[in-house]
C-alpha positions as CSV (number, residue, x, y, z in Angstrom):
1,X,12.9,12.3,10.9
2,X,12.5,9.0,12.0
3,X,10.8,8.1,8.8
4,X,13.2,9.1,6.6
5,X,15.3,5.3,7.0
6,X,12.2,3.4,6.2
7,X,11.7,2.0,2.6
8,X,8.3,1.1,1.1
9,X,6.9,-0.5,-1.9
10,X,6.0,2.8,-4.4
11,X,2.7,1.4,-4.4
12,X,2.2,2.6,-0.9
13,X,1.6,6.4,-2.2
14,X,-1.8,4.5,-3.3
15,X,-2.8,2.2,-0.6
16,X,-2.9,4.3,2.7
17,X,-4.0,1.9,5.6
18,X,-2.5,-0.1,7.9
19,X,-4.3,-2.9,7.5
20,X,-4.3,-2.4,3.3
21,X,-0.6,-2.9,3.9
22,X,-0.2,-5.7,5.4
23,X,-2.8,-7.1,3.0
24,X,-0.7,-6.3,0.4
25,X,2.4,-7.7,1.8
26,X,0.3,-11.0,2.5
27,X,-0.5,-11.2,-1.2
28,X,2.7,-9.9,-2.7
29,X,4.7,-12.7,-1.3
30,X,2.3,-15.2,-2.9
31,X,3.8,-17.2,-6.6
32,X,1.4,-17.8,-9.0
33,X,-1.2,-16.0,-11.8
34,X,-3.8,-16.0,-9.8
35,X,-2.3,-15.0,-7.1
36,X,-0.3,-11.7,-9.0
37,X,-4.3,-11.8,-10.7
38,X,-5.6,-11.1,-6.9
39,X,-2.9,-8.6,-6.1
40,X,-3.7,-6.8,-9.3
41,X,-7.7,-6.5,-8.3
42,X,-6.9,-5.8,-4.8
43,X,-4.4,-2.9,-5.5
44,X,-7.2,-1.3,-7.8
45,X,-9.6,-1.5,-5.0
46,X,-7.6,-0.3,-2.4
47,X,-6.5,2.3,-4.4
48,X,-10.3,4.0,-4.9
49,X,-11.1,3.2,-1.2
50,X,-8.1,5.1,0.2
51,X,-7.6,8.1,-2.8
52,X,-9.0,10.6,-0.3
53,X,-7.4,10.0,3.1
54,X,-3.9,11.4,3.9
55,X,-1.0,9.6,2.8
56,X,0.8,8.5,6.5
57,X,4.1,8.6,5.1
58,X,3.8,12.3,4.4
59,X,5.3,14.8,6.9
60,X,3.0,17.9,8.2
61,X,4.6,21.0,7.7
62,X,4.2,22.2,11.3
């Protein structure tokens, strides 16, 4: 249960990767419309590229 401490951004149930993460983090912390313009674009994106692989936050059940 060494997950159950750590706290991620809700959009994380949508953007699955490692590297989509940090991306993420990179352009949240950015001021700006076109920066929260980018964000907006790249969460859409990332969202269809990761919809079908398994969300790493999620437990297995065995």
């Amino acid at each position: 249960m060494n997950q159950a401490n750590h706290h991620h951004p809700p959009v994380f149930r949508w953007i699955k990767t490692e590297c989509g993460r940090a991306k993420y983090a990179d352009l949240s912390s950015r001021s700006g419309f076109t920066a929260k313009a980018r964000l907006s674009w790249f969460v859409v994106i990332a969202a269809l590229r990761d919809w079908r692989l398994p969300d790493p936050d999620q437990t297995s059940g065995s």
